[in-house]
N, C-alpha and C positions, 0 to 999 in steps of 0.2 A: 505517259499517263500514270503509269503505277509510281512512278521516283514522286509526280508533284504530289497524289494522293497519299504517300508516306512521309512527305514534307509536312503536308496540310494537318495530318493524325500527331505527328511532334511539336508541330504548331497551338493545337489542340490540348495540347499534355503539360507543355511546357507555360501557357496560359491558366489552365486550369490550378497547376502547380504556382505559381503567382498569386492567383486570388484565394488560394489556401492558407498563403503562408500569411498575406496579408490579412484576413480576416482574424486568425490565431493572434497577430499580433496588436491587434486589436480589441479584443478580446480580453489580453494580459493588459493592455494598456488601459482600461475601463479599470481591473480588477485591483491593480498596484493602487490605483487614483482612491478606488472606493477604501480600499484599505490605508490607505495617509490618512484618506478625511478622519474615521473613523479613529485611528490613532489619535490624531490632533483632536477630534472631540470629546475625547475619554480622557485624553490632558486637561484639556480647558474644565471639565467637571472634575476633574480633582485636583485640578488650585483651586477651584472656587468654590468648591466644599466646606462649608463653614462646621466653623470647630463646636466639639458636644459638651468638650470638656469641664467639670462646673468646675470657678473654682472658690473653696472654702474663705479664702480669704478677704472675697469681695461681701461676704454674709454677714459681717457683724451683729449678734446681738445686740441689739439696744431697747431702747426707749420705745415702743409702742413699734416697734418693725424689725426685720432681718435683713441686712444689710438694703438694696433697694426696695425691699419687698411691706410697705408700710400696711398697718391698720386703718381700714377706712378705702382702700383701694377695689374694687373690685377683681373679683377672679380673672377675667380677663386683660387686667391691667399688670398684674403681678404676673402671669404668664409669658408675657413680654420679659422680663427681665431676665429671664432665663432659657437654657436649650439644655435637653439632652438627658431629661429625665423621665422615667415611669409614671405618669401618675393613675391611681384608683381612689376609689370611694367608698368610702365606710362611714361610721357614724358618729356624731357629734359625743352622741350619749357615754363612748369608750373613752373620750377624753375629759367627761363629768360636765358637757353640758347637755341639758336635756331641750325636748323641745322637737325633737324630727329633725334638727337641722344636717344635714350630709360633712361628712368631714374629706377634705379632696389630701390626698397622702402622696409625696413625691418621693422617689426613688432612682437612684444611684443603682444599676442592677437589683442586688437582691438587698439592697441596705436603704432604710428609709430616713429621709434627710427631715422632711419638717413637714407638716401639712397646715390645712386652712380650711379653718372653719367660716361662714360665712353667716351673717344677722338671718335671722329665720323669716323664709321666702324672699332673700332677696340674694344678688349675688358679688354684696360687700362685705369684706374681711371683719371679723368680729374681732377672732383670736387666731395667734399664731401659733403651732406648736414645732418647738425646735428640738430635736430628736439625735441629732449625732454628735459623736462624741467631738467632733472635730469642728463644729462651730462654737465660736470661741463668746463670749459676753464681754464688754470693756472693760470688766476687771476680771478678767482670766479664768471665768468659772465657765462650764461646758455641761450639757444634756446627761452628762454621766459622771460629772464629780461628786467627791465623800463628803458625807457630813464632817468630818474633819476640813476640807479645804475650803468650803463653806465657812466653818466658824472662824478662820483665817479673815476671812475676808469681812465677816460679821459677827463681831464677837461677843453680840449679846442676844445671837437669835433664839430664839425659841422656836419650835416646832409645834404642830396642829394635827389632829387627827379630821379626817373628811368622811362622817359617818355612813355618807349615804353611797360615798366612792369607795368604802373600804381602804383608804391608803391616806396618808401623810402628806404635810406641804410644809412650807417655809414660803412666806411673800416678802421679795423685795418692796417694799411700798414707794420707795424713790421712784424707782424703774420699771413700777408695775409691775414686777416676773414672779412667776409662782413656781416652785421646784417642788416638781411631785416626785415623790416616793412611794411605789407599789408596794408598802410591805407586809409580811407576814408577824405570826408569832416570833418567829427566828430574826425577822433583820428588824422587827420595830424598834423604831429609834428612842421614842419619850415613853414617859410613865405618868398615867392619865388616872383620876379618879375614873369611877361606874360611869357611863354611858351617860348621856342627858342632850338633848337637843337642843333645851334649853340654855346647856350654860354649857359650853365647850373652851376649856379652860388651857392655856397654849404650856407645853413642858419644854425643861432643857433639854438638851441631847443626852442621850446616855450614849447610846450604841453611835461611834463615830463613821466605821465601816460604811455602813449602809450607803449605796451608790443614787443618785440621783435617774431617774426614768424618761424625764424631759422639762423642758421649761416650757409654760405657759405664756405667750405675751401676749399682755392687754394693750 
């Protein structure tokens, strides 16, 4: 009686010990699985992570647009052709048109590439402003060239003063581009009679230096 009742308690042990090991190993066999899946899903999201990176090249400066991004398109149409930039909102007025209208400004980190203004109360591109040095125009002038590689390119321009913006322009009239110049006493380019609203009379360059601020496209 005591030998089967110490058979029966090994019996006992050695059963229990089975369904322990078995359960453990069960256990790790859930946990390896959950961790594959979990690998392989954190793969498949980063192949298929579509890329931020803008690039410059596809922007050309032209005629009434930058590169896909035309006048006439609305805000939402022109957000489509791009990823992976900042954008905020500031005002029309900081770019010299008036009127309320919001100016939407897009960014590269901490560098701003171009913004969009929009016809007032509606949410169609009026004007473009192209802002970095590294978008290029079809003849090789950029948001930040001198009035020297300007007059390269146009050798009999003349500049303008913009009384009511305080700063200087130059308009391609081909290409509709306006190249503003923020300047002061120190970088003004022309030399202008007195003040008149009436007659604002366009000078040569004197001051070559002076860097360009951004291009306007109509």
């Amino acid at each position: 009686m005591k030998i089967r009742l110490i058979l029966r308690i090994n019996l006992l042990l050695k059963m229990k010990l089975f369904w322990t090991v078995l359960v453990g190993f069960l256990i790790y066999s859930c946990n390896t699985s959950t961790d594959k899946t979990s690998i392989s899903i954190k793969e498949d999201l980063e192949i298929k992570k579509p890329t931020t990176e803008f690039q410059f090249s596809d922007f050309t400066i032209m005629k009434g647009q930058l590169g896909p991004i035309k006048v006439g398109m609305t805000i939402e149409e022109t957000e489509n052709q791009f990823n992976g930039l900042i954008k905020k909102e500031d005002e029309a007025v900081n770019f010299g048109f008036g009127g309320g209208s919001p100016a939407y400004l897009y960014y590269l980190r901490d560098d701003i590439l171009f913004g969009l203004i929009p016809r007032l109360g509606t949410d169609t591109v009026l004007f473009i402003i192209a802002a970095h040095r590294e978008l290029q125009t079809t003849n090789s002038l950029n948001p930040n060239s001198t009035v020297k590689e300007l007059i390269e390119q146009y050798p009999g321009m003349k500049v303008s003063r913009d009384l009511m913006n305080d700063w200087e322009y130059f308009r391609d009239t081909i290409n509709d581009w306006q190249f503003i110049f923020m300047t002061d006493a120190k970088t003004k380019i022309g030399e202008y009679p007195e003040p008149s609203f009436d007659n604002e009379i366009p000078s040569k360059p004197i001051r070559l230096t002076t860097k360009t601020d951004w291009i306007t496209i109509q």
